[in-house]
VOGU-3710 file (C-alpha; in Angstrom, 3 decimals, decimal comma):
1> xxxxxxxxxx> -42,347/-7,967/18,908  -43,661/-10,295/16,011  -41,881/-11,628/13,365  -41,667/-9,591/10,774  -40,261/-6,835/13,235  -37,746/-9,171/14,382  -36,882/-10,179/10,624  -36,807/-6,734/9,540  -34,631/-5,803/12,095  -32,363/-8,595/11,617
11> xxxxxxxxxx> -31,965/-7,050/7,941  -31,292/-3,656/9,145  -28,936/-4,865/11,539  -27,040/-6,844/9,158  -27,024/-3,997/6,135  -26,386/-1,359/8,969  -23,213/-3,147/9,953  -21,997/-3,141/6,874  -22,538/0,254/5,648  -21,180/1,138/9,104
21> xxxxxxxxxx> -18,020/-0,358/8,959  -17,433/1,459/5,057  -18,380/4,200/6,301  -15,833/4,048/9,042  -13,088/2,991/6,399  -14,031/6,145/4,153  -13,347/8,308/7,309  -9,976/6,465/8,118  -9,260/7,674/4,383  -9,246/3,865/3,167
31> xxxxxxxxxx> -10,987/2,743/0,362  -14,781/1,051/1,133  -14,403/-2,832/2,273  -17,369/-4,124/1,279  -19,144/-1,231/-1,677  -15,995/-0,052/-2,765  -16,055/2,752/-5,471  -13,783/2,900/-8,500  -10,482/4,928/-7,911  -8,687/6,372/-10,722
41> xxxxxxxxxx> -5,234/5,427/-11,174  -2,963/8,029/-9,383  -0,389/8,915/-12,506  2,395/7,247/-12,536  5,995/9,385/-11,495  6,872/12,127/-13,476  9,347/12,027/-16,521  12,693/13,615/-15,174  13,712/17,124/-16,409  17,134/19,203/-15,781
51> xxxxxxxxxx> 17,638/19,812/-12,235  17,459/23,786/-11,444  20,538/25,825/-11,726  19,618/27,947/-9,413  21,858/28,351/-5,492  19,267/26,375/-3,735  19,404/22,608/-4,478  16,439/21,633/-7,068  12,979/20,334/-6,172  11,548/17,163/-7,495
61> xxxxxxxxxx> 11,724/17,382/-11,643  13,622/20,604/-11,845  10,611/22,529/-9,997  12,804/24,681/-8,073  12,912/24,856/-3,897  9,772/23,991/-2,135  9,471/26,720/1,094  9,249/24,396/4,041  6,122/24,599/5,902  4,834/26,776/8,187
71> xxxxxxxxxx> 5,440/23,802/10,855  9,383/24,791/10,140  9,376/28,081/11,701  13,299/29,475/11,061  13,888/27,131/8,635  15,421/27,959/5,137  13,558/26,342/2,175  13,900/22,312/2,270  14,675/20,558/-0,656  12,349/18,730/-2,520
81> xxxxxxxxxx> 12,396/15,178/-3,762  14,856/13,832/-5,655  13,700/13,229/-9,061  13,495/9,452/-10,785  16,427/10,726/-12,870  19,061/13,701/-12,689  21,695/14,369/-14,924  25,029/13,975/-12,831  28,516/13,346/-13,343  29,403/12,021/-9,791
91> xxxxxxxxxx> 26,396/10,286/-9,764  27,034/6,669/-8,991  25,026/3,669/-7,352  26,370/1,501/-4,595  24,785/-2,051/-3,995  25,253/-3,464/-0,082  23,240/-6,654/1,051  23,051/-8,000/4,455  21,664/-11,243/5,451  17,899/-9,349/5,529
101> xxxxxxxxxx> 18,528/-6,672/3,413  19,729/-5,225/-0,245  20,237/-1,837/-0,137  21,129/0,753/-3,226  22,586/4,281/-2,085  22,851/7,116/-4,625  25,968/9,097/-3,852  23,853/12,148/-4,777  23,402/13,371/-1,270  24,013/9,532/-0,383
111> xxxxxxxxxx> 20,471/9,038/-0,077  18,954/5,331/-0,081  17,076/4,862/-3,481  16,309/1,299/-3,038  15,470/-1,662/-0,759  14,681/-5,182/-1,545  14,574/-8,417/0,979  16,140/-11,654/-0,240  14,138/-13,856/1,919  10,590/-12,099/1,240
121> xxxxxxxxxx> 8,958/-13,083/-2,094  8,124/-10,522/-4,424  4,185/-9,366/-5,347  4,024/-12,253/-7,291  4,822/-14,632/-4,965  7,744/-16,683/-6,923  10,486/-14,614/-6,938  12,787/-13,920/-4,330  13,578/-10,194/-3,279  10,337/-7,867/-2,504
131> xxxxxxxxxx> 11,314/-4,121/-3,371  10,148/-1,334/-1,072  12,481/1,512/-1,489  12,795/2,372/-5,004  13,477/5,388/-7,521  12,905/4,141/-11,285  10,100/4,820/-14,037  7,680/3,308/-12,146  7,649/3,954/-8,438  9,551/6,525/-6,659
141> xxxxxxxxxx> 10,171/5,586/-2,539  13,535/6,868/-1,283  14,362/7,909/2,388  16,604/11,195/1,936  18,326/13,329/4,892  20,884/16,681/4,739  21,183/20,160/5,895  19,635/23,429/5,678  20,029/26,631/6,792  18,744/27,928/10,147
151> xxxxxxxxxx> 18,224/31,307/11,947  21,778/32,492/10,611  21,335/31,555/6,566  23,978/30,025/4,526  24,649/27,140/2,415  24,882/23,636/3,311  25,074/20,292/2,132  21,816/18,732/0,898  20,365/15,177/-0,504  21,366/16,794/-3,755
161> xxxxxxxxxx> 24,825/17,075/-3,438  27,652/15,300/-4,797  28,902/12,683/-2,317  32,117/10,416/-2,177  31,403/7,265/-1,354  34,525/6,229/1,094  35,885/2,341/0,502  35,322/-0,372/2,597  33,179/-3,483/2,785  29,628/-4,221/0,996
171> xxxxxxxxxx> 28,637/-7,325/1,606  28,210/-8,814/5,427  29,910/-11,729/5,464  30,027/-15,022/7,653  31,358/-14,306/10,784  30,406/-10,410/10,924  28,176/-8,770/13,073  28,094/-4,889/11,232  28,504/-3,427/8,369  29,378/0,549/7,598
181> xxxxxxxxxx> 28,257/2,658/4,592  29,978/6,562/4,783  30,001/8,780/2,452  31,003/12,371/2,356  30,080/15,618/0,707  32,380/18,334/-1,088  32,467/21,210/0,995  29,400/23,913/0,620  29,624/26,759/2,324  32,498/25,205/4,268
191> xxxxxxxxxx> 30,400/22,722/5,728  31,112/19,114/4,729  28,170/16,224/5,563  29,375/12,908/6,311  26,659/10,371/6,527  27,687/6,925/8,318  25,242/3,905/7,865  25,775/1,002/10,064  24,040/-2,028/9,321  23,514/-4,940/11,558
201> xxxxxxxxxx> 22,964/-8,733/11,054  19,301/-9,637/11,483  17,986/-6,211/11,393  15,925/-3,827/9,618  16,859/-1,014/11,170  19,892/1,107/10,660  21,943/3,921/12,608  22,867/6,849/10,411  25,300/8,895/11,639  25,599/12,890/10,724
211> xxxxxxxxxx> 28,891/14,118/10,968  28,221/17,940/10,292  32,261/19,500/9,964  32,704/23,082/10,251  35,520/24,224/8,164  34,726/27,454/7,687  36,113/30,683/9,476  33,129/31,844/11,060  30,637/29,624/13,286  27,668/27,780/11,698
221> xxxxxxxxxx> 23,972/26,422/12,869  22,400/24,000/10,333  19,232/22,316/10,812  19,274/18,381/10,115  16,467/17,362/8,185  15,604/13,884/7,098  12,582/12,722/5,200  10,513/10,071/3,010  9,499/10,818/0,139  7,364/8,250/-2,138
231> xxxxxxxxxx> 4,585/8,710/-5,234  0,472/8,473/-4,542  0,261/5,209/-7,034  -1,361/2,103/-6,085  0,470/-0,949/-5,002  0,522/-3,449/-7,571  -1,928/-6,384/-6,613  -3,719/-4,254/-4,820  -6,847/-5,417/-3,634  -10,518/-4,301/-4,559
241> xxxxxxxxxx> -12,283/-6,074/-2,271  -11,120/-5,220/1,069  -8,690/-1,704/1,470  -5,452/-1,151/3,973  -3,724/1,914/4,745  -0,938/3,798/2,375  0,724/6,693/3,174  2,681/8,685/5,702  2,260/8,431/9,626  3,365/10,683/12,577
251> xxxxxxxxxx> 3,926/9,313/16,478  4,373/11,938/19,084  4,123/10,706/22,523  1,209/13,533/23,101  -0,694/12,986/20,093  0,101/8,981/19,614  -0,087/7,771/16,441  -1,638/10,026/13,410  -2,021/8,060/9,434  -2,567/10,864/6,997
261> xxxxxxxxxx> -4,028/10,565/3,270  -1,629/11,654/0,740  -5,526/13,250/-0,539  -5,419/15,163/2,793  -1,738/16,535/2,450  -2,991/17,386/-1,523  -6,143/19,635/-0,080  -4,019/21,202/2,931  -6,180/19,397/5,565  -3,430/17,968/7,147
271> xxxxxxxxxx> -4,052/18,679/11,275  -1,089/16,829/13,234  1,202/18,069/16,089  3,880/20,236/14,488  6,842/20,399/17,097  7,867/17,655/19,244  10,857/16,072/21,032  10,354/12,571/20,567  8,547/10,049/18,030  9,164/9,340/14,384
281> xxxxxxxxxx> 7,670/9,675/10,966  6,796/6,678/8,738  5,796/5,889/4,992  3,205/2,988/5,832  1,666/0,475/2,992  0,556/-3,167/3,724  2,612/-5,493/5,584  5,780/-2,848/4,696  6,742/0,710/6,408  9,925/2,927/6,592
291> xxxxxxxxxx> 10,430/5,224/9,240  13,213/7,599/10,726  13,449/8,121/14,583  15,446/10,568/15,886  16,480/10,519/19,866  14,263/11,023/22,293  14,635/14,557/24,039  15,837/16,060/20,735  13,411/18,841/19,472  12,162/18,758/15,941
301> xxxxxxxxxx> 9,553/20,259/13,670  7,687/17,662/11,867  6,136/18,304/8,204  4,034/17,418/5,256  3,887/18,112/2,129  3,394/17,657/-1,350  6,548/17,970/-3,363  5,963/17,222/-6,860  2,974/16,224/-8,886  2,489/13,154/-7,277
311> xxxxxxxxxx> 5,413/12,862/-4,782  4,405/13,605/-1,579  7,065/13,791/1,706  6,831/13,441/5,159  9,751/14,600/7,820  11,033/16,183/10,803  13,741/19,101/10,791  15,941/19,445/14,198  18,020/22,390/14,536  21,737/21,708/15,767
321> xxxxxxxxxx> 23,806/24,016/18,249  26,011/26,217/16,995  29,114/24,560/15,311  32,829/26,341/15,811  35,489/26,597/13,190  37,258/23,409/13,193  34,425/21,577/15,394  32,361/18,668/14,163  28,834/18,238/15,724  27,405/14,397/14,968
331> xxxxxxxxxx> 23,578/13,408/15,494  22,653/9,743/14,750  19,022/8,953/13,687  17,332/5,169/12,966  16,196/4,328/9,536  13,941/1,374/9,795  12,989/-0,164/6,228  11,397/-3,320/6,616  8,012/-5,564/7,375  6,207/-5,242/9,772
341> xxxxxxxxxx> 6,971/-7,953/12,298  5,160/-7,135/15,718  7,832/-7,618/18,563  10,935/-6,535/16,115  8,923/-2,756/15,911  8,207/-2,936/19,341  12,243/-3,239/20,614  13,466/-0,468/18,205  10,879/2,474/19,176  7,843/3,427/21,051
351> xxxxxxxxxx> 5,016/3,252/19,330  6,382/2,015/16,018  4,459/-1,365/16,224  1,569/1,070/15,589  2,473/1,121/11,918  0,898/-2,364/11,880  -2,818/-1,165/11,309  -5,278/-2,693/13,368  -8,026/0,091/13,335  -9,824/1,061/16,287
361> xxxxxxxxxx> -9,969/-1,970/18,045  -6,048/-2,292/18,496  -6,973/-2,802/22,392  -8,537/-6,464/21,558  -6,336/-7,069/18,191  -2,956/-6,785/19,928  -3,843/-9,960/22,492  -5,400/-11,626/19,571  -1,894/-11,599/18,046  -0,153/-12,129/20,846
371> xxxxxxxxxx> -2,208/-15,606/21,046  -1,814/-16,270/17,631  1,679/-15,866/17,645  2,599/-18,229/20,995  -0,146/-20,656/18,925  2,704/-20,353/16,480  5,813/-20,875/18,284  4,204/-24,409/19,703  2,635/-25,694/16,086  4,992/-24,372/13,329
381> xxxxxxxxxx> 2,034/-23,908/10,929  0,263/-19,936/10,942  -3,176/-22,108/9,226  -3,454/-24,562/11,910  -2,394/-22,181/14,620  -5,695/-19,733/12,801  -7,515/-22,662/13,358  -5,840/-23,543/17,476  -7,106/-19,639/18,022  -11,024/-19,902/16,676
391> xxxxxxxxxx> -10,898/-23,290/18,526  -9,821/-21,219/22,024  -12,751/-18,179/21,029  -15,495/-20,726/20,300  -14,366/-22,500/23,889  -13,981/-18,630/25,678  -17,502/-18,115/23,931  -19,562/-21,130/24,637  -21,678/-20,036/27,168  -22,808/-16,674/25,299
401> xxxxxxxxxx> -23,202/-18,861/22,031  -25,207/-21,788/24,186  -27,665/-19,264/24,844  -27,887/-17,989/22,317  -28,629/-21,149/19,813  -31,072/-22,113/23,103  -33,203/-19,462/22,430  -32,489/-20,020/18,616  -34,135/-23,793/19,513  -37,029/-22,055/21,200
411> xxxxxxxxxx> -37,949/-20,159/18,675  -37,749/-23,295/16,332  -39,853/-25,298/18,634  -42,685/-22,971/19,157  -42,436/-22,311/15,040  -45,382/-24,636/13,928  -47,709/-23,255/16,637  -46,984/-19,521/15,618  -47,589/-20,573/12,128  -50,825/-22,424/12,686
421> xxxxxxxxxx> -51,728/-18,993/14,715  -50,540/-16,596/11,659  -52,614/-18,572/9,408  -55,851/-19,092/11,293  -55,908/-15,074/12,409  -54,170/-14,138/9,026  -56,964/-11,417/8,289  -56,938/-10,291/12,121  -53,114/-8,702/12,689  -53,922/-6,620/15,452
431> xxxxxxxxxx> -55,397/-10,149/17,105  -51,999/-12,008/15,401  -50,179/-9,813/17,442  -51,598/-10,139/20,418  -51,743/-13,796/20,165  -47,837/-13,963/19,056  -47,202/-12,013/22,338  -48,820/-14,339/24,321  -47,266/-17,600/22,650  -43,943/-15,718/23,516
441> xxxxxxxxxx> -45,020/-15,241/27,151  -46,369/-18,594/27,669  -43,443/-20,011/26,129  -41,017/-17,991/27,739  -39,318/-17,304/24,569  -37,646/-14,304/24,079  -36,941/-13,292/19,845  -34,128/-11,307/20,333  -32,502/-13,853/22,402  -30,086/-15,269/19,901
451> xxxxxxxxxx> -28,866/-11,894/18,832  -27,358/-9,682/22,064  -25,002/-12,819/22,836  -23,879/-12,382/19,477  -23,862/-8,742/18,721  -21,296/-8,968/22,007  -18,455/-11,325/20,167  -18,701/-9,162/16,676  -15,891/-6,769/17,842  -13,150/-9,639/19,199
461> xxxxxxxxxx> -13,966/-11,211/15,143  -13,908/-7,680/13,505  -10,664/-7,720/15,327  -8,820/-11,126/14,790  -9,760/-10,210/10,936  -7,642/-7,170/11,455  -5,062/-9,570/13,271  -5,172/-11,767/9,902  -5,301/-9,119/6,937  -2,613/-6,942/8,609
471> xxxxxxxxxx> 0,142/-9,897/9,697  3,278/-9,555/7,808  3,452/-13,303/9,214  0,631/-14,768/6,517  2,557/-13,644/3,545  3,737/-16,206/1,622  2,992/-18,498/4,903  1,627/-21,953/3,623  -0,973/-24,536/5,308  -1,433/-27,542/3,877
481> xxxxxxxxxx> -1,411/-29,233/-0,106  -2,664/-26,162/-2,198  -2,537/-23,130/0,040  1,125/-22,193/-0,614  0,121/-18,499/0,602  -2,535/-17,829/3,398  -2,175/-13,679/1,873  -3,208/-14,516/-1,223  -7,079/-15,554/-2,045  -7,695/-19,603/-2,775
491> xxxxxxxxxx> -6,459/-20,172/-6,327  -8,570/-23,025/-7,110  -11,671/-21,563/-4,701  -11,632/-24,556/-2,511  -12,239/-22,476/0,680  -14,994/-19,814/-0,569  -16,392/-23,121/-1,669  -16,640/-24,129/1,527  -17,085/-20,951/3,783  -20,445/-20,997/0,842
501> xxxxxxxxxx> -21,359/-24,116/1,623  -21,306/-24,050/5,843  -22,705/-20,677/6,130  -25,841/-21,813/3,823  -25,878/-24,922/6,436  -25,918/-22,446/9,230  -29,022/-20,725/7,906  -31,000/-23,829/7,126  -30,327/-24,526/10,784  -31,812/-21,735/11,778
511> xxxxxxxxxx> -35,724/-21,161/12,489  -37,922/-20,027/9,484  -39,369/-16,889/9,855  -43,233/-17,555/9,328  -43,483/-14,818/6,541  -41,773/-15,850/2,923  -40,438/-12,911/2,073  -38,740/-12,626/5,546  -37,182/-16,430/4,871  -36,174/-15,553/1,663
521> xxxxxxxxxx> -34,339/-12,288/2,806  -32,830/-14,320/5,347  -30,422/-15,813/2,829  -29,270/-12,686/0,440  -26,984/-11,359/3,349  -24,851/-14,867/3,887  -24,902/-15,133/-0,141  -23,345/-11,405/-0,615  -20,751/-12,405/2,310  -20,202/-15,665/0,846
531> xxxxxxxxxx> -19,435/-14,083/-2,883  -17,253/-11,311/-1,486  -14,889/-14,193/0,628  -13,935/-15,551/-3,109  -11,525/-12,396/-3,167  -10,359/-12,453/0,479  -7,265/-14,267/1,855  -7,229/-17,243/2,200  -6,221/-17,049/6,120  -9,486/-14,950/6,993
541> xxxxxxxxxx> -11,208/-17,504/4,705  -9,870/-20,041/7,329  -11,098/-18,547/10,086  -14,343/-18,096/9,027  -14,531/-21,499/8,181  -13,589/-22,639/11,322  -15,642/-20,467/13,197  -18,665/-21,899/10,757  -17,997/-25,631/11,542  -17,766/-24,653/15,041
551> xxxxxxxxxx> -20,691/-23,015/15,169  -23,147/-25,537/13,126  -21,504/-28,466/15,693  -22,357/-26,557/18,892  -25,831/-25,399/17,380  -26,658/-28,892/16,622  -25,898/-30,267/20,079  -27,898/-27,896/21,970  -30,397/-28,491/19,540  -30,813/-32,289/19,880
561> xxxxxxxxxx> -30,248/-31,641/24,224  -33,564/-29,388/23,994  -35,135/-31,891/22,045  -35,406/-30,104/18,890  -34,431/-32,311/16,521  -32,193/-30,299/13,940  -33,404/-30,078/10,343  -32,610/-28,248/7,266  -34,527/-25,352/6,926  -34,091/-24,569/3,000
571> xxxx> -35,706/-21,050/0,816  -38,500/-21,657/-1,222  -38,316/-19,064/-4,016  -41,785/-19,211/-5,386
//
């Protein structure tokens, strides 16, 4: 193979890896990382209208019922979303904190409208108190539950009805472990909803009790539905330059976990298990999710579906046993609203630490963390424990990367005779080849023998940048002077500067191919990386720092032990 076969190929590689990997992002539904195309804004929540008059309890924006899916066979049409504002008497709002949590219930079906975290900056990074739940002009996000009607019809109390919020406490003070939210329904159809929240110190997640009281004369059998409902828009500071999930998420303990495009549920494309008896349904964005989980062994239909223009909900629907005159049936679900922090989603459900998006290499991401985390717990510092964990790779690699920058001195050594060869048979290349062949033999130098060992460590760095971009743990997490937030890109461009500046060294360092149009091509890909790491975080700008340095100091060793001395291979663009 001569050298402008191994060049060439070294450019295909390089461009095929990239157009691979966006072209696995576009069929994961996310936007391209590296060629992204221009999305239109998704419009922002619809202005509020009446609610319907109608017996069956409005849609979103006065739209009327939505049928439930056919995934809900027996059930009576589900309610839609409740709109950003409807015109209500009762209608009150209800602030509780907790020592993690600020939470706003509506007593319109006493559905949680809003969620904010005291100890979490907001998008900006300054202020205190990041909102996730919310139900105003701008965003709508609320998690809603009620009744409907099964197999034997009727009325029952929904997220749009009128609800009494009962007193008590709502504020977890010193000294007190729980906290509990009720609130209660006027009667429909002589059924009355009571809807208990209990709210625990150092948690995210909350028990929510349904108290389902028959007071009818005749015998009753509701479904229990509970859902999440949130717009399409964008999430402000959202980045161009590098894409992460949004949208709702199914886990079934047949089907795992499912992430479906809010573009999917809009076409009707949606293809997820419809009936199951355990799992939960989430509303995932970056670093945030909500989710309800019902008990394990308890049979529900799960659905999907648009609701509104715009508003788009994702649930499950379990039917409850009959209910006798005078009886009261209760079901208690989890509501989890909250970041997502590895080993606190792994203790409340199966399968919910899945809402923390690694891709398709979860398998190597989820030690990666684990790593990075106990890298944490000795060092107090998520930058230097980045740099601990490249430090522990580069030492787990070194064999794989000393042969490869062996055969990368090889190649350099044997450089000035292939040249002289190339130049002297320049008007021969059938001869050039045949002599380059032979130079390789004699030599024992193999061309591609500085890629495989490093083709074989791109899928543990595709995933620690996974481990980086998707830790809820490098928000607002500072290193050292400037770096205040290792989520956020470099504000004064110190790091790109740098990643710029090492990777450029790395090329030099490498041999020139003989051709100069293959050496100049040999720099374009590290310059696109290079200009594209200005926008990244500044944790995965870190890394690849790190791993640069690393790399350059082991090169350079090997280098100087094979008696190549190392020198600075720079482009001539003439």
């Amino acid at each position: 193979m001569n050298d402008i076969r191994r060049t060439i190929l070294w450019v295909i590689f390089g461009f095929s890896m990239v157009l691979l990997w966006d072209q696995w992002q576009l069929f994961n539904g996310n936007k391209a990382t590296f060629f992204p195309s221009p999305t239109p804004a998704a419009p922002t929540a619809p202005a509020a209208k009446p609610a319907s008059t109608s017996g069956v309890p409005a849609g979103p924006v006065g739209s009327g019922a939505v049928p439930a899916p056919a995934a809900t066979p027996g059930a009576a049409a589900l309610p839609g979303a409740v709109p950003t504002s409807t015109p209500s008497a009762t209608k009150q709002r209800l602030v509780v904190t907790t020592d993690l949590l600020t939470l706003t219930f509506d007593t319109e079906g006493g559905t949680l409208v809003g969620s904010a975290f005291p100890k979490l900056k907001d998008v900006d990074g300054k202020t205190d108190g990041f909102v996730l739940l919310d139900e105003s002009a701008a965003r709508v996000y609320v998690a809603q539950s009620g009744l409907i009607a099964g197999g034997g019809g009727g009325s029952f109390p929904t997220h749009k009805t009128p609800m009494t919020a009962v007193p008590g406490e709502r504020q977890l003070k010193d000294g007190q472990d729980s906290l509990e939210v009720k609130f209660e329904s006027a009667e429909v159809g002589g059924v009355k909803l009571v809807k208990t929240y209990t709210l625990k110190r150092g948690a995210y997640d909350i028990a929510v009790r349904h108290d389902v009281v028959n007071n009818g004369a005749s015998a009753v059998s509701p479904q229990l539905y509970t859902q999440l409902v949130r717009d399409g828009n964008k999430l402000p500071g959202e980045s161009a330059f590098y894409s992460t999930f949004t949208g709702p998420a199914i886990y079934t303990e047949a089907q795992k976990y499912q992430k479906i495009e809010f573009s999917d549920i809009e076409k009707n494309k949606v293809d997820v298990e419809k009936q199951a008896s355990n799992g939960f349904v989430a509303m995932v964005q970056h670093y945030f999710a909500t989710a309800w989980i019902l008990p394990d062994g308890l049979k529900r239909d799960i659905f999907l579906r648009k609701v509104d223009t715009n508003l788009y909900a994702v649930g499950m629907i379990t039917p409850l046993q009959a209910i006798a005159p005078g009886a009261t049936q209760s079901t208690t679900a989890k509501l989890f609203v909250g970041p997502q922090e590895e080993k606190r989603l792994e203790a409340i459900a199966p399968g919910l630490e899945l809402v923390k998006d690694y891709g398709w290499l979860t398998i190597l991401a989820k030690p990666l963390y684990w790593l990075l985390d106990k890298l944490y717990s000795f060092i107090h510092n998520w930058g230097w424990s980045i740099v601990a964990l490249v430090v522990l790779l580069k030492i787990a690699f070194y064999w794989l990367n000393a042969k490869a920058y062996a055969s990368m001195a090889k190649m350099k050594a044997v450089n000035p005779k292939i040249m002289e060869m190339r130049e002297r048979l320049k008007d021969k290349p059938q001869e050039m080849q045949l002599a380059m062949m032979k130079i390789y033999k004699e030599e024992k130098v193999n061309p591609m023998g500085g890629c495989f060992p490093i083709m074989i460590q791109i899928p543990v760095f595709i995933a620690l940048y996974w481990v980086l971009l998707s830790s809820v743990e490098m928000r607002n997490a500072p290193w050292i002077l400037w770096i205040k937030d290792l989520s956020s890109p470099d504000p004064f461009y110190i790091l790109p500067l740098l990643m710029t500046a090492t990777t450029m060294l790395q090329t030099a360092l490498n041999p020139t191919p003989p051709d100069p149009m293959q050496a100049k091509l040999m720099w374009f890909m590290p310059l696109i990386f290079s200009v594209m790491f200005f926008f990244f975080p500044a944790g995965l700008v870190l890394y690849w720092i790190t791993n640069n340095i690393l790399s350059i100091a082991q090169q350079w060793v090997i280098n100087t032990r094979m008696g190549v001395p190392p020198q600075f291979n720079l482009p001539k663009f003439k």
